[in-house]
C-alpha positions as CSV (number, residue, x, y, z in Angstrom):
1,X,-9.5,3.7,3.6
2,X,-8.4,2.3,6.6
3,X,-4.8,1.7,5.4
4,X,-4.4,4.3,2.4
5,X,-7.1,7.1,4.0
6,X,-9.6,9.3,3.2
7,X,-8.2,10.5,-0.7
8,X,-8.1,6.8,-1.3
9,X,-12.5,6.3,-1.6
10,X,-12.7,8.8,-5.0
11,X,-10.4,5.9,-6.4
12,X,-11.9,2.9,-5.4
13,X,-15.6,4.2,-5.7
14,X,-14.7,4.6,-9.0
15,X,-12.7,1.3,-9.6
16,X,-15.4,-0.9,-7.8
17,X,-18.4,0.3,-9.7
18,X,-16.6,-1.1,-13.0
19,X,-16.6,-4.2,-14.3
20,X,-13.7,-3.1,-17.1
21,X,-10.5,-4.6,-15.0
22,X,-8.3,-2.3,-17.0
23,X,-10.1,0.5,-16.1
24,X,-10.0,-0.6,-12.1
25,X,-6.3,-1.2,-12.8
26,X,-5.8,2.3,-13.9
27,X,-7.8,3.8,-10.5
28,X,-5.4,1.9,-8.5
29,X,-2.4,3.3,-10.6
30,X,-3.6,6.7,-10.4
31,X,-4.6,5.9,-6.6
32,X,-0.3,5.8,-5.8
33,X,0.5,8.7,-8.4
34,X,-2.1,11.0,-5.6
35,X,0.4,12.7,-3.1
36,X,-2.7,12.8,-0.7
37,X,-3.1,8.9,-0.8
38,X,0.7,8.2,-0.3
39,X,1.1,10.3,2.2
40,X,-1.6,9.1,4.0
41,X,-0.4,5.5,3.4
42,X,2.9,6.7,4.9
43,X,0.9,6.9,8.2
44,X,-1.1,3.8,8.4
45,X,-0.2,1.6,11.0
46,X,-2.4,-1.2,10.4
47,X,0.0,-4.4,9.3
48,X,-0.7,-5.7,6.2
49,X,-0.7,-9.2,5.1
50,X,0.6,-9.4,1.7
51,X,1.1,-11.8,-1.5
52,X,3.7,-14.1,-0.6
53,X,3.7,-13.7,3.1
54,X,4.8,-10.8,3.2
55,X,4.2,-9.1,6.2
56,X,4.1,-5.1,6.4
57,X,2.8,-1.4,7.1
58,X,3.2,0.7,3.6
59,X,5.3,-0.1,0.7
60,X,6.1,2.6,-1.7
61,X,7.5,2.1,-5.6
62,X,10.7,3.6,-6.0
63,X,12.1,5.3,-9.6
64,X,15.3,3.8,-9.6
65,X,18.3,3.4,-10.4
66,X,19.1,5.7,-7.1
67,X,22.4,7.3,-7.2
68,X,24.7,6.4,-4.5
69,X,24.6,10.0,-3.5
70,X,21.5,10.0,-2.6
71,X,21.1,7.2,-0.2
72,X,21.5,9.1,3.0
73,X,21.7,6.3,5.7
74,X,20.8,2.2,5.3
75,X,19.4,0.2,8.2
76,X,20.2,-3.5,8.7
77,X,17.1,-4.5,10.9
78,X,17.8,-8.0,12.5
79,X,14.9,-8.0,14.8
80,X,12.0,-5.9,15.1
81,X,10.2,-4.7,18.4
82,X,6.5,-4.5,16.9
83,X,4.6,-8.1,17.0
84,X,4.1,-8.0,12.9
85,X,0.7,-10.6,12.9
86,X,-1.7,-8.9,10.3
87,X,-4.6,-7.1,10.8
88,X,-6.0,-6.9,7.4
89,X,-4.8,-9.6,4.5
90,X,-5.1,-9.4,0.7
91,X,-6.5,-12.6,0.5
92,X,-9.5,-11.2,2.8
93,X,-9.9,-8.3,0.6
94,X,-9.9,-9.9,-2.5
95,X,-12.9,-12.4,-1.4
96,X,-14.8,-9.1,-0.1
97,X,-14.4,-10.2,3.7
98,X,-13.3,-7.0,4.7
């Protein structure tokens, strides 16, 4: 909750209290379709340590392809000013340290 908020618990109450991994699969899935959770995810500013070292706030799937059109402005981002060392990692939430 602390990195998806509140909408996220009806979701993962659900998903944890099964033992059926598709059916905890399909929480998750129905989890990002919840414009509460996303948007709520779009605030978090906890970083998160990913699979594959990746290192970040929110990611977001994107229905592609995007028409050229609609790609307002891109940002080349060299550097960043925030110190991205994570807070939370998958890893830890997957072996139920967290």
């Amino acid at each position: 909750m602390k990195i998806y908020g509140n909408a996220i618990k009806k979701y993962f109450e659900k998903a944890s209290k099964s033992e059926i991994i598709d059916y905890r699969i399909a929480m998750c899935d129905l989890a990002t379709q919840d414009i509460n959770v996303v948007k709520s995810h779009h605030k978090n500013t906890i970083v998160i340590g990913g699979r594959c070292r990746t290192i970040f706030k929110s990611a977001f799937l994107v229905k592609a392809p995007i028409p050229p059109n609609d790609i307002l402005n891109v940002d080349i981002v060299e550097t960043s000013p925030y110190s991205f060392i994570p807070e939370i990692t998958l890893h830890e939430f997957l072996k139920g340290k967290i």
